[in-house]
C-alpha positions as CSV (number, residue, x, y, z in Angstrom):
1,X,-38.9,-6.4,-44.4
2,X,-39.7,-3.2,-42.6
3,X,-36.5,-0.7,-42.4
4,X,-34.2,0.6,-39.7
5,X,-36.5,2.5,-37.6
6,X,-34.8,5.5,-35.3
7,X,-38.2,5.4,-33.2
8,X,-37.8,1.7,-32.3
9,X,-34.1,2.0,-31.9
10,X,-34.3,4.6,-29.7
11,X,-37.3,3.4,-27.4
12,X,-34.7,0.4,-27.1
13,X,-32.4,2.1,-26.0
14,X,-34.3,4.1,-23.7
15,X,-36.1,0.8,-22.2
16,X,-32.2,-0.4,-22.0
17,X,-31.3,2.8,-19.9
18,X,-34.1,2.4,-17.5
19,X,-33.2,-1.2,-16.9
20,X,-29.4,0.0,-16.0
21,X,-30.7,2.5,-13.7
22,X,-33.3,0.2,-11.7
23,X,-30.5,-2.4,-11.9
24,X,-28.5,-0.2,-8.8
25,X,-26.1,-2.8,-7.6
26,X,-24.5,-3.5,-11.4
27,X,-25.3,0.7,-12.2
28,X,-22.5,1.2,-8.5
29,X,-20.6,-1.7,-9.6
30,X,-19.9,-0.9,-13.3
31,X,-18.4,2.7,-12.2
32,X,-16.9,1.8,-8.8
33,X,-15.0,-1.2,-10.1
34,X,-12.7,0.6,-12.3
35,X,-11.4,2.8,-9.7
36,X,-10.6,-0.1,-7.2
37,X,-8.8,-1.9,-9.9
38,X,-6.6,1.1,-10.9
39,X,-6.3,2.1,-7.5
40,X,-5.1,-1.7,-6.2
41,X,-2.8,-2.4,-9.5
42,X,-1.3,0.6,-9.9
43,X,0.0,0.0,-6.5
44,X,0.2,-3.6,-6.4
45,X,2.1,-4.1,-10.0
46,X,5.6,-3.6,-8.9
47,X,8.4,-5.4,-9.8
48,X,11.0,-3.8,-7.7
49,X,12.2,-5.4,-5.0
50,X,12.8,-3.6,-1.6
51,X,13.3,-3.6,2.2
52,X,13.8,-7.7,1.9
53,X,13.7,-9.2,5.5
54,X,17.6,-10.7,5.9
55,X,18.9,-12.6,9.0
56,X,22.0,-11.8,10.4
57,X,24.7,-14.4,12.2
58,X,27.7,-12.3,13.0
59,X,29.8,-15.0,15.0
60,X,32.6,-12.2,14.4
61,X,30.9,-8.9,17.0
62,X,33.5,-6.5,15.7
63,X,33.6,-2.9,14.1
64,X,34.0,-4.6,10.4
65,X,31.2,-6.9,10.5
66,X,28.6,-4.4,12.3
67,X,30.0,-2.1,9.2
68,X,29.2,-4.7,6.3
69,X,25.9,-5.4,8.1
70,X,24.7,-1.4,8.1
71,X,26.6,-1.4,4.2
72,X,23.5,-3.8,3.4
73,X,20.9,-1.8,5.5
74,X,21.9,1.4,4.1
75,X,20.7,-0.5,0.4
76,X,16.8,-0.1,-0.6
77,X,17.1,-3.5,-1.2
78,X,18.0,-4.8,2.2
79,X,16.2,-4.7,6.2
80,X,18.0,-6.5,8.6
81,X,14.9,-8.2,10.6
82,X,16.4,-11.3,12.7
83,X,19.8,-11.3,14.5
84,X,20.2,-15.2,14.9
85,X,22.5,-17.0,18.2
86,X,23.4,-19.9,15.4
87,X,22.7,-21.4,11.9
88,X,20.2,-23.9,13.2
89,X,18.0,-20.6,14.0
90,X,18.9,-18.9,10.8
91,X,17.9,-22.5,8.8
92,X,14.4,-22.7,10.8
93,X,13.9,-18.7,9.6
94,X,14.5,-19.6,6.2
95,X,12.1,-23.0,6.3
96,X,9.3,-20.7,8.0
97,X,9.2,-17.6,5.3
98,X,10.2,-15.4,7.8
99,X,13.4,-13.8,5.9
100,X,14.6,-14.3,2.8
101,X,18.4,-14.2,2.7
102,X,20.7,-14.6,5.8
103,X,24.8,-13.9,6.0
104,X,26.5,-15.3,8.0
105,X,30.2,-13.7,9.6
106,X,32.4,-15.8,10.4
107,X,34.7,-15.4,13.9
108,X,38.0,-14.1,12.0
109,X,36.1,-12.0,9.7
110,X,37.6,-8.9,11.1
111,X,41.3,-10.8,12.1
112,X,41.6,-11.6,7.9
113,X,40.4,-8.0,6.9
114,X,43.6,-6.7,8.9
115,X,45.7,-8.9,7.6
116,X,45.1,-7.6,4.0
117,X,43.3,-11.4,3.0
118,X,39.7,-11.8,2.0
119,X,37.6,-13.3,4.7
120,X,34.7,-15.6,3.2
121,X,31.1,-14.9,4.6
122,X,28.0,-17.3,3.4
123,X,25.5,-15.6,1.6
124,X,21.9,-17.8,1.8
125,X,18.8,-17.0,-0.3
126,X,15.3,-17.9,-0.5
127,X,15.2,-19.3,-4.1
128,X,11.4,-20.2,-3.8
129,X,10.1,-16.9,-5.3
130,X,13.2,-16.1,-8.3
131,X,11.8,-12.3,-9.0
132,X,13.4,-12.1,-5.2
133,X,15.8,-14.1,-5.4
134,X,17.4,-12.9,-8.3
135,X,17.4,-9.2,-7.3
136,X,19.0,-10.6,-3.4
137,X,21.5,-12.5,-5.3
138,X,23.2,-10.0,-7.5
139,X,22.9,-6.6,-5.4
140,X,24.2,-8.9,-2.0
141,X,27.2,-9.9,-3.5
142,X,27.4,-6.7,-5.3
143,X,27.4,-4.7,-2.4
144,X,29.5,-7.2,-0.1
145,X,32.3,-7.2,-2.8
146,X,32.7,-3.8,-2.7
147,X,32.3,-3.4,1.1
148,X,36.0,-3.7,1.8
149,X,37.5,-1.4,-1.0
150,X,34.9,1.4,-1.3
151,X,33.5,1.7,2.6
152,X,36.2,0.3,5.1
153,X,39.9,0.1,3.1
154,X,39.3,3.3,1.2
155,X,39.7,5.4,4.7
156,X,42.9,3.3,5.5
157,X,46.4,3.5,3.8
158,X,46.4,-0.2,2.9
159,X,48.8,-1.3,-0.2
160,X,46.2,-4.4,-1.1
161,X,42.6,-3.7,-1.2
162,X,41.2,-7.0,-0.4
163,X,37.4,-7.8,-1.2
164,X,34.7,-10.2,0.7
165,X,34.9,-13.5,-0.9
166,X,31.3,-14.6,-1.0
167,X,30.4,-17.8,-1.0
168,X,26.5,-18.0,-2.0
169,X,23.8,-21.0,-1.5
170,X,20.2,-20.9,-3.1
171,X,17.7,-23.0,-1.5
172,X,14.9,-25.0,-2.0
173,X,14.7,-23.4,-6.0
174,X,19.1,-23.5,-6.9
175,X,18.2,-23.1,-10.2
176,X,15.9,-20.6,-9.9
177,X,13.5,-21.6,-12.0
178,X,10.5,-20.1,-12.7
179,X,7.8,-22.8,-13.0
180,X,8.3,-24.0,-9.5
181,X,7.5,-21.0,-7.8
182,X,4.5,-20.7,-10.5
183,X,2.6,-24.1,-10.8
184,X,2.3,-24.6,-7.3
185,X,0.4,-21.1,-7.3
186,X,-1.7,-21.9,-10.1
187,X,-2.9,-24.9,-8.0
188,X,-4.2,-22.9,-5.5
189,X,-5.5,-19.9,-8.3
190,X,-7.5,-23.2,-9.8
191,X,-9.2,-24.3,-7.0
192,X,-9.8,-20.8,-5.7
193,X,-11.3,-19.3,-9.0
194,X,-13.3,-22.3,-10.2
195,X,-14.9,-22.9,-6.0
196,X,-15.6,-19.4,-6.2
197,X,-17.6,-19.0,-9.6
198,X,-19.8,-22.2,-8.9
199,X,-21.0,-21.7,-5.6
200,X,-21.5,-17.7,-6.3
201,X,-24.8,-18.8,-8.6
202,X,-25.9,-21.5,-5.7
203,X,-28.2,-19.6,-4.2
204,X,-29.1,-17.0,-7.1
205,X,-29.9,-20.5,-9.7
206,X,-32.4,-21.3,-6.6
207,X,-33.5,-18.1,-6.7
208,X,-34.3,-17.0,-10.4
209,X,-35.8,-20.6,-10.7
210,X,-38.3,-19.5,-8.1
211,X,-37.5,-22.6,-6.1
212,X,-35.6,-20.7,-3.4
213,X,-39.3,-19.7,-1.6
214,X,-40.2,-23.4,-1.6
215,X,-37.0,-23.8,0.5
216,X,-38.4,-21.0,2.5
217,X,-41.7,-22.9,3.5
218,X,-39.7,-25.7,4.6
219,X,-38.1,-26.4,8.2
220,X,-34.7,-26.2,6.6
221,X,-32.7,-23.8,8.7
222,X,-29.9,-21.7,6.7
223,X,-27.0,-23.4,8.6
224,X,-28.8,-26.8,6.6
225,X,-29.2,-25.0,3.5
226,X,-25.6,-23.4,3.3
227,X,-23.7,-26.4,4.5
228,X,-25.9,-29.0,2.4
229,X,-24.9,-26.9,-0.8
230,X,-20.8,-26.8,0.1
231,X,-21.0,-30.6,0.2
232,X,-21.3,-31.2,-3.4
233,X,-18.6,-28.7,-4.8
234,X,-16.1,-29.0,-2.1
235,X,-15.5,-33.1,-3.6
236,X,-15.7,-30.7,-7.0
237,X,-12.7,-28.0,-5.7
238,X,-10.9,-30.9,-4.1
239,X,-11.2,-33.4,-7.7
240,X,-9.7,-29.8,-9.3
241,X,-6.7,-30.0,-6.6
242,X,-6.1,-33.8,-7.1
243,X,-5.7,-32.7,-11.4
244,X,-3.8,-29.8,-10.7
245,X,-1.4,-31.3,-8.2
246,X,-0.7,-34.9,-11.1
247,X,-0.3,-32.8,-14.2
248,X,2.0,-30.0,-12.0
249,X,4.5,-33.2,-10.9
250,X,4.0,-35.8,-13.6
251,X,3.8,-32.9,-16.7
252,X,5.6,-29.8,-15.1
253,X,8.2,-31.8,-13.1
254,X,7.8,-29.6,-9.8
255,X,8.8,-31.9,-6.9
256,X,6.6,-32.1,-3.6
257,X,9.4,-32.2,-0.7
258,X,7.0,-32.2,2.0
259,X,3.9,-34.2,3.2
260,X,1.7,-34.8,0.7
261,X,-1.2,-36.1,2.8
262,X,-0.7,-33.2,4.9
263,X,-1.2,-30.7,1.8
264,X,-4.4,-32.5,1.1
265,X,-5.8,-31.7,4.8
266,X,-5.1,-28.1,4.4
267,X,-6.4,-28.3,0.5
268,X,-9.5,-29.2,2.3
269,X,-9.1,-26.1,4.3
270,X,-8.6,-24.1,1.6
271,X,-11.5,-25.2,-0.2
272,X,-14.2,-24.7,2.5
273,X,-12.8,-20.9,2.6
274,X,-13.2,-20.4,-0.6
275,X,-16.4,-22.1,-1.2
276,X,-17.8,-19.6,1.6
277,X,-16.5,-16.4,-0.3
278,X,-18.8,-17.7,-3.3
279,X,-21.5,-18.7,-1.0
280,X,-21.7,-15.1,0.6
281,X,-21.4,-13.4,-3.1
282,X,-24.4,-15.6,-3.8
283,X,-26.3,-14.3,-0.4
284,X,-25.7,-10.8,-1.8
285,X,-26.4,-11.5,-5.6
286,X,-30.2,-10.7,-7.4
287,X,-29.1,-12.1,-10.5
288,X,-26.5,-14.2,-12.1
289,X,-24.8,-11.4,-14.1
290,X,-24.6,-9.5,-10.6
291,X,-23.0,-12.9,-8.7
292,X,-20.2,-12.7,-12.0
293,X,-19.4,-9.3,-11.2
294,X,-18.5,-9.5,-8.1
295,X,-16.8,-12.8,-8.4
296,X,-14.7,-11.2,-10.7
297,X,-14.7,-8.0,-8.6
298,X,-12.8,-10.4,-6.1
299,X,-10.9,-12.9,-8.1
300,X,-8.9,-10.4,-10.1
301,X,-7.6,-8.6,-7.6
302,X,-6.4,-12.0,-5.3
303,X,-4.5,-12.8,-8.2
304,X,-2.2,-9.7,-7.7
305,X,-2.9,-9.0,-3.5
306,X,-1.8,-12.9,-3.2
307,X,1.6,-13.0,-4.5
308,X,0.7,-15.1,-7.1
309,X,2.2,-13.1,-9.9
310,X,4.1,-9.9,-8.1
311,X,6.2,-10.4,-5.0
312,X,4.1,-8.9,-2.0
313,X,7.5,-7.7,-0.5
314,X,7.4,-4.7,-3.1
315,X,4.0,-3.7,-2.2
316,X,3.1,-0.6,-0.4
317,X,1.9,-1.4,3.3
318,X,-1.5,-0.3,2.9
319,X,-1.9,-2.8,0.0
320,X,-0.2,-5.6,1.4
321,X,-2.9,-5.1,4.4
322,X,-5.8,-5.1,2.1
323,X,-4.4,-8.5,0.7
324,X,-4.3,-9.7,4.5
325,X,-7.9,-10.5,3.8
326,X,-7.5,-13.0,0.7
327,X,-7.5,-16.6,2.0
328,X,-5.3,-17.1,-1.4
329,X,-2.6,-15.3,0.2
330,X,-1.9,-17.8,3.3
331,X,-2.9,-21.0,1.0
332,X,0.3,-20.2,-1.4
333,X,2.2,-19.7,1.5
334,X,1.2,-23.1,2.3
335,X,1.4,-24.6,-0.8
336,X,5.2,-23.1,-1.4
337,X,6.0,-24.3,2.2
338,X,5.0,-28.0,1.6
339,X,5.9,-28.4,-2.1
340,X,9.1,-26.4,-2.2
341,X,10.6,-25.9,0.5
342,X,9.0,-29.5,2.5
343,X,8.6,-28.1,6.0
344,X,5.6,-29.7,8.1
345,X,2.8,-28.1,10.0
346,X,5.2,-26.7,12.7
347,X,5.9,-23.9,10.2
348,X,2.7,-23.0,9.1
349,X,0.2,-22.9,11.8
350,X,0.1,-19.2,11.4
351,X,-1.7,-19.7,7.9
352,X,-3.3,-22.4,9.2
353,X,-5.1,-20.6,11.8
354,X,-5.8,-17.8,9.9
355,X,-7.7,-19.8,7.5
356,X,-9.8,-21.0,10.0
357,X,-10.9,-18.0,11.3
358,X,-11.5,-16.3,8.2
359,X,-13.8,-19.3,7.0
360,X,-16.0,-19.2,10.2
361,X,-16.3,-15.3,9.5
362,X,-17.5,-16.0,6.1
363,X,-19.5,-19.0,7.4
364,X,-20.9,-16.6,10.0
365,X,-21.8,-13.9,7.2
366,X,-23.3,-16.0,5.1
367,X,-25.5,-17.5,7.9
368,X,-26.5,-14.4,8.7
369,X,-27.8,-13.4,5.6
370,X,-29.9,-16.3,5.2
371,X,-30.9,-15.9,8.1
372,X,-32.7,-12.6,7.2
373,X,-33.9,-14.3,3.9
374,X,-36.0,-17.1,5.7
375,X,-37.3,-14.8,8.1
């Protein structure tokens, strides 16, 4: 057996450079990846919870409440967002997502204070996500307790310092636990990641195989094409659902509140939107390697931009925007909605919608690049 040769190592090398260098898309990739992923985690990864949306019923209207009320708005941890008529509207907040704590005054809230007695206000807290909920729980009461002693009674000559007697409800998640905000989540993580990664090599398999120009000669139109290859995988990303959703309830015990049929639909939804992202990698893709890149390029970020592991309420604005544009984002919504907290389609039409829309996009996109291709 010949010996180690530095000649043939290095022409190896040197053939392997070359091949780097006319490879442009993975060359850009491999050096513009790492700076998006710093860039997006180091903003995305933070656990500190801030400027939580809270609802307001203040049935009371006096000096003391409106003081307890800017007490909680002058905390980082606290924005007043929705000033709710009754508890019906602060409820139908809750159910849609669109706060995540309320307090509610009651009418001798100010009339108790005065007479040196601690008035009792109801505290209410979104325990869907428990990173949130947690953090709401303690620093509201924390901060209501002391309201009376440190920010209204210590300016007045009172002999008895009463405190705010809160009375607190969790919903949907009282105990706060953490694998029901979690395994609904990974549902929709499942079916995003594994819908993505098979459809990215649809169109590149056809391609490296050399069977993609004998589509070409046919009178298949790319509309045919693209919707003839979603077929097959979107029973695939649905049959992953269906697994997902059995072993989360009969294994993880996570109860679904809401419709179940109804979560199927907008599974289906999800699905088709996700089968697209893959589809367009795929339009985009030379090679298989390339199609993994940026499928991973795209998957790794969703899982933080989502909310799937870091609450999106701590996020900076500008990233919270870029995670507008991952379908994952609205479909967790979704799945939270119906599992946890069991509100119907009334609540969610928003996500619902936005789903849509961002499909045909991608459906468009895609379309268009084929398009180009069999011209």
């Amino acid at each position: 057996m010949n010996g180690f040769s530095i000649r043939r190592f290095v022409a190896i090398a040197k053939k392997e450079f070359i091949q780097i260098k006319r490879d442009k898309a993975s060359f850009v990739l491999a050096f513009v990846a790492p700076f998006i992923m710093l860039m997006l985690f180091g903003y995305a990864v933070k656990m500190d919870v801030e400027n939580v949306s809270i609802g307001i019923l203040d049935m009371a209207k006096t000096q003391e409440s409106r003081e307890l009320v800017r007490k909680l708005q002058n905390t980082r941890y606290f924005k007043p967002t929705f000033f709710a008529q009754n508890q019906v509207e602060i409820e139908s907040s809750l159910d849609s997502g669109k706060i995540k704590a309320a307090l509610i005054i009651p009418s001798h809230f100010a009339k108790l204070l005065k007479q040196n007695k601690s008035p009792e206000v109801l505290f209410i807290v979104d325990g869907t996500d428990p990173t949130i909920a947690k953090t709401v729980f303690s620093s509201g009461i924390l901060t209501m307790q002391n309201f009376a002693q440190k920010n209204y009674f210590a300016q007045k000559n009172y002999v008895v310092k009463p405190i705010v007697d809160v009375r607190t409800r969790v919903k949907y998640n009282p105990s706060m636990k953490s694998e029901l905000f979690t395994i609904p989540g990974l549902m929709g993580l499942i079916m995003q990641n594994i819908t993505i990664i098979l459809t990215a090599f649809a169109i590149v398999r056809e391609r490296e195989k050399g069977t993609m120009e004998q589509l070409i000669v046919t009178s298949i139109k790319s509309i045919e094409l693209i919707l003839g290859k979603l077929v097959p995988y979107t029973f695939l990303g649905l049959g992953d659902f269906l697994v997902a959703l059995l072993f989360g309830i009969l294994w993880f015990k996570v109860p679904v509140r809401g419709n179940i049929l109804l979560l199927f639909v907008l599974g289906m939804e999800f699905v088709i939107c996700a089968l697209m992202i893959g589809m367009l990698i795929s339009s985009v893709s030379k090679t298989q390697l390339q199609a993994m890149q940026l499928a991973l390029l795209f998957l790794l970020p969703s899982v933080l931009l989502s909310g799937f592991m870091f609450p999106r309420e701590a996020m900076p604005a500008v990233i919270r925007f870029v995670g507008n544009f991952v379908p994952l984002t609205y479909f967790l919504i979704i799945l939270r909605g119906i599992v946890l907290k069991g509100v119907g389609i009334e609540y969610l039409w928003d996500e619902v919608l936005v789903l849509i829309f961002l499909g045909l996009v991608l459906l468009f996109i895609s379309i268009k690049r084929f398009s180009k291709r069999f011209d």
